[in-house]
C-alpha positions as CSV (number, residue, x, y, z in Angstrom):
1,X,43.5,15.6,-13.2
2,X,39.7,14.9,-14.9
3,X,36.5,16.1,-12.9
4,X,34.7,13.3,-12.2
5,X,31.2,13.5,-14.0
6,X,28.0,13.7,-12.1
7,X,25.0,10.9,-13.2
8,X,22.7,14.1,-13.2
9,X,22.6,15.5,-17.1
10,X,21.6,19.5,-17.1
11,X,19.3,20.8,-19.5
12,X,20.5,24.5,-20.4
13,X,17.6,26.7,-22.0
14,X,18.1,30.3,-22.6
15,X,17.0,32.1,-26.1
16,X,20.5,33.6,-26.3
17,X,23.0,31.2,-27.6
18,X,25.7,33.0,-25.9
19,X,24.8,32.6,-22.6
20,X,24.3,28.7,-22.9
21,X,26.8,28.4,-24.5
22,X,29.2,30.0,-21.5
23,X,26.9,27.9,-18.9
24,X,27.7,24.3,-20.7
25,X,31.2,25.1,-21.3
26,X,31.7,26.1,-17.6
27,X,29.5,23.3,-16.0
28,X,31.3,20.7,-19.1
29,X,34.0,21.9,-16.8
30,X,33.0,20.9,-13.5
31,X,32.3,17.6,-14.9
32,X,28.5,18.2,-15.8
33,X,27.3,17.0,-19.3
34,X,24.8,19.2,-20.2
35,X,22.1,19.3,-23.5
36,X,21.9,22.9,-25.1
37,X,18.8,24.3,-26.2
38,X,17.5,27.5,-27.3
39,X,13.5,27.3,-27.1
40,X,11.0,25.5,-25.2
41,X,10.2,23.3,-27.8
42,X,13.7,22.4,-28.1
43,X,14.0,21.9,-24.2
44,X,11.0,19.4,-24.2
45,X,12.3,17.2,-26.8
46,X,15.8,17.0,-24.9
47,X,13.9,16.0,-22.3
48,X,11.6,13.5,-23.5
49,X,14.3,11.9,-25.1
50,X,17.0,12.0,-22.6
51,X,16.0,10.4,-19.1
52,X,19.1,11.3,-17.1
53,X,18.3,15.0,-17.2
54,X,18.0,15.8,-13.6
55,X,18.5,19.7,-13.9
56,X,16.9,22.1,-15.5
57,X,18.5,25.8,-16.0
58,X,16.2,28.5,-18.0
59,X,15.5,31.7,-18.6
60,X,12.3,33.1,-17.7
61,X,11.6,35.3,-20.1
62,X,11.9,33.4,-24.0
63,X,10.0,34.5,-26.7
64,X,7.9,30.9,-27.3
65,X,7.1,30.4,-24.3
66,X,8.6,31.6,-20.1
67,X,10.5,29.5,-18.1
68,X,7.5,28.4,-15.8
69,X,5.0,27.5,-18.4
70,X,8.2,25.4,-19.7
71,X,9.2,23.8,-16.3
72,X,4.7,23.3,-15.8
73,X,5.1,20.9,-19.5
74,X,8.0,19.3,-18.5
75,X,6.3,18.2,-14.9
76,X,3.5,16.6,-17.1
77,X,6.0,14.8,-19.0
78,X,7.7,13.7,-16.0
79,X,4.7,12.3,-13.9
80,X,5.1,10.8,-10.7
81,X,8.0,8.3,-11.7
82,X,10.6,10.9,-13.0
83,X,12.4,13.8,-10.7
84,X,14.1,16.8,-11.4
85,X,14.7,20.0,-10.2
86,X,14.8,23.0,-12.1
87,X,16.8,26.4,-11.6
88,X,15.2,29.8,-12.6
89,X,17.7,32.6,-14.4
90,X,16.4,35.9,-14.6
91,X,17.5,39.7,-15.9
92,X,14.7,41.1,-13.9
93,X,14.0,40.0,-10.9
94,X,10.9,41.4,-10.1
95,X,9.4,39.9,-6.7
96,X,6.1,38.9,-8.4
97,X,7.7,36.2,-11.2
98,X,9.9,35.3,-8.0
99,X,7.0,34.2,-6.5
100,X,5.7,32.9,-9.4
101,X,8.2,30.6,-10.0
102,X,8.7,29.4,-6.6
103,X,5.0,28.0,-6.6
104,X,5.4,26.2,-9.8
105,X,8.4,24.6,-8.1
106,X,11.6,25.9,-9.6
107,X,13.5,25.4,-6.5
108,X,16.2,28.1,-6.8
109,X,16.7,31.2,-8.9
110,X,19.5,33.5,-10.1
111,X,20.1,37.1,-11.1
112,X,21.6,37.9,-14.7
113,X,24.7,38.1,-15.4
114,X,25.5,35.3,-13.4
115,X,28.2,34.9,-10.7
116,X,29.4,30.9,-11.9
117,X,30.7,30.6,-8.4
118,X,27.9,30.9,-6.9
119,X,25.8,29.2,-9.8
120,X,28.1,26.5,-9.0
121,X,27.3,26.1,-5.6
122,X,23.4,26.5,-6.0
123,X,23.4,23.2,-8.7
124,X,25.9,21.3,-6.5
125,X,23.0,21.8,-3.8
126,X,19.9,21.4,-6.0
127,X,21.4,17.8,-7.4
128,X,22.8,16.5,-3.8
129,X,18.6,17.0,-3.3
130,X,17.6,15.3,-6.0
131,X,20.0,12.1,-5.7
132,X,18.3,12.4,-2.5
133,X,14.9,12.4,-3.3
134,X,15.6,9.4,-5.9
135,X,17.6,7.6,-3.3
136,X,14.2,7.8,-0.9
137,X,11.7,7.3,-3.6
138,X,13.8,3.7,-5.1
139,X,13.5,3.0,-1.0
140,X,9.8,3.4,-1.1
141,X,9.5,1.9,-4.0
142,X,11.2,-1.2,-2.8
143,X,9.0,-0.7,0.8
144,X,6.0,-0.7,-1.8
145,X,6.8,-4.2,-3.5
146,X,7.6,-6.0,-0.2
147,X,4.2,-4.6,0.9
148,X,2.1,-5.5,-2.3
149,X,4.5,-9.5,-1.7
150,X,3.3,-9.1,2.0
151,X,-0.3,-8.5,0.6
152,X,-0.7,-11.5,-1.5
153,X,1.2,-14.0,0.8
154,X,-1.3,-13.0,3.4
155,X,-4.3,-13.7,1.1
156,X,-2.9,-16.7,-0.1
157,X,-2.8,-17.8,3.4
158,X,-7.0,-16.5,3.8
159,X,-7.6,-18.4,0.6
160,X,-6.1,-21.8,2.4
161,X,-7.7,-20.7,5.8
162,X,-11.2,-20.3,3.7
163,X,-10.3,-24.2,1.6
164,X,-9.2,-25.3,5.5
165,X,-12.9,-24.4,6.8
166,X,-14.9,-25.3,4.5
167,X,-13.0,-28.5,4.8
168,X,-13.4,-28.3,8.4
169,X,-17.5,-27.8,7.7
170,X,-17.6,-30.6,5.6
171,X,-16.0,-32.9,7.9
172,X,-17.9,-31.6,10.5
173,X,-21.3,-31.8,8.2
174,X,-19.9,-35.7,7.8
175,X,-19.8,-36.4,11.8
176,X,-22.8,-35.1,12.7
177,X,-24.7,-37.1,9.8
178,X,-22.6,-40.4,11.1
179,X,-23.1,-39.3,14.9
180,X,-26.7,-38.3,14.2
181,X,-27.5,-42.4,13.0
182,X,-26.3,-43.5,16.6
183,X,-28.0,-40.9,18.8
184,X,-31.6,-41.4,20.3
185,X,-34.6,-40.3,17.4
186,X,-35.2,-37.3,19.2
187,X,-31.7,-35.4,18.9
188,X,-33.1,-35.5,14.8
189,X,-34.8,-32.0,15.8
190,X,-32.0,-30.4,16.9
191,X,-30.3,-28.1,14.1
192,X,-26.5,-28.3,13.9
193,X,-25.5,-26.2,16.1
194,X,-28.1,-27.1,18.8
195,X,-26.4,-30.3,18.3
196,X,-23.1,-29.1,18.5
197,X,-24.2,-27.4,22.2
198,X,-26.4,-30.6,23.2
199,X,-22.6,-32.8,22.8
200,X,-20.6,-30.4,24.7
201,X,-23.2,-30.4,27.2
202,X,-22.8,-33.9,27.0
203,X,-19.0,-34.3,27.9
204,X,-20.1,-32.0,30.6
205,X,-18.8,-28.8,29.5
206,X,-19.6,-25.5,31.4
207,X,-21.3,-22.9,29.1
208,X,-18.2,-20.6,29.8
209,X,-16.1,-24.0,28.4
210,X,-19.0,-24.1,25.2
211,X,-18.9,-20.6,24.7
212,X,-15.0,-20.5,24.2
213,X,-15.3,-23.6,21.6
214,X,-17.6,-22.2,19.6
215,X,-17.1,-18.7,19.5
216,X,-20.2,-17.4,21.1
217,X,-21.4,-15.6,24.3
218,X,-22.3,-17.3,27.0
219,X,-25.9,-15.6,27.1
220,X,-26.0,-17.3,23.8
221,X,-25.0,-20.6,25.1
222,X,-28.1,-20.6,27.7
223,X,-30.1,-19.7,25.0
224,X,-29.4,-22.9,23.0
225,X,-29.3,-25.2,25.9
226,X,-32.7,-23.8,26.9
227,X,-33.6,-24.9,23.6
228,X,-32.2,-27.6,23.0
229,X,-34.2,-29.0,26.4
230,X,-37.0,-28.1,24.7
231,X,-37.2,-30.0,21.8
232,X,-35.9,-33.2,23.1
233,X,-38.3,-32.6,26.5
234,X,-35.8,-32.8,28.9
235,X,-35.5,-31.5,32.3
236,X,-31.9,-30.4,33.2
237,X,-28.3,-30.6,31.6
238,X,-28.1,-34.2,33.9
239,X,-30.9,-35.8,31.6
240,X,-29.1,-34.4,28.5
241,X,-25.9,-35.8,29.3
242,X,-27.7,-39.2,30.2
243,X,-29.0,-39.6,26.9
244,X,-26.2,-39.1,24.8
245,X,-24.3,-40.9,26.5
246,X,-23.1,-44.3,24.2
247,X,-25.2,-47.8,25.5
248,X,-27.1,-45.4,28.2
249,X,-29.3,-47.5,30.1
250,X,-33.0,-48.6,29.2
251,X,-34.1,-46.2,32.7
252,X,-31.6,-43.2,30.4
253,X,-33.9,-43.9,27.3
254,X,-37.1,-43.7,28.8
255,X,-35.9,-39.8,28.8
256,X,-35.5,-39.7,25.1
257,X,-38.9,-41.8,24.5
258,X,-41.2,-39.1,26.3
């Protein structure tokens, strides 16, 4: 009965054809497909070339170059859009190229000669991680687009809120220029938005009521009624709301003649 093979490709790099040659005919048989190589600069054109590599098994001591200064160039090649994970194998295990290694982010290591059970079981772990860590960054990913489609639908929808006001203001500039021709000579002092407070006032509106229509404080709605009695020398909100009011009464327009 066949092994089934793994979507994860293994890059074997070890100066001593022997050895990779015993790793890819024993992980060939656990249904791995791995790429021989027997220098760094062998390794990194595997890799650029071949995107399923998801493993990486080396050496750490080669004679062009060590395992972490090879794993360090094949991160740049990489980037942010490519994973991997990559396996250290070492005669010497001093502590200090341990350490070393870990930091540059081989994320397991293992002591010459080999035990392939073992082996086995540290590359069954390291690529159930990685088909992890692509499973979650294609989920991100996706996350990322519906966010950046989220992002322009909502300022598509300020762009017609921006068309809508400015329509809005127009219309708005229109009225008052139409209601400006029927209201008393005086009212022509008034700026737009005094005239805007001077109508509410008009349909008898509170300030609290004016306030909440246009989007101000009521401290600011005083302050513009105040104003706008003022200009058009009127006494109280009563007199206001007399003279705009349509056909007011000749005793009303004596108020807007003084």
């Amino acid at each position: 009965m066949s092994k089934t093979v793994s979507e994860v490709k293994i890059l074997v790099v070890d100066d001593q054809p022997m050895i990779v040659e015993a790793l890819c005919e024993f992980l060939g048989s656990e249904g791995y497909d791995c790429l021989p190589a027997h220098s760094c600069h062998e390794a990194i054109e595997h890799f650029e070339f071949e995107p399923a590599i998801g493993l990486v098994l080396c050496d750490l001591h080669m004679p062009d170059q060590d395992g972490i200064e090879l794993v360090c160039a094949l991160k740049r090649i990489a980037g942010q859009q490519r994973l991997f994970e990559a396996i250290m194998l070492t005669g010497r295990g001093e502590e200090q190229d341990i350490i070393r290694a870990l930091r540059a982010g081989f994320a397991d290591y293992f002591q010459k000669p080999m035990n392939f059970t073992e082996l086995l079981v540290g590359i069954r772990r390291q690529e159930h991680a990685l088909l992890e860590r692509r499973r979650s960054f294609q989920e991100l990913g996706g996350l990322n687009q519906r966010l950046q489609h989220l992002a322009d639908s909502i300022d598509g929808l300020y762009q017609d809120l921006e068309k809508a006001r400015g329509l809005g203001m127009h219309r708005r500039a229109s009225d008052r220029q139409e209601a400006a021709s029927e209201l008393p000579e005086i009212f022509g002092k008034l700026s737009p938005r005094q005239l805007e407070v001077a109508k509410l006032v008009g349909k008898g509106n509170t300030n609290y009521q004016i306030a909440c229509e246009l989007g101000i404080t009521e401290n600011t709605v005083k302050l513009y009624v105040s104003q706008v009695l003022r200009l058009t020398h009127m006494h109280n909100r009563t007199q206001l709301a007399l003279a705009l009011t349509p056909g007011s009464s000749p005793v009303n327009q004596r108020f807007t003649a003084h």
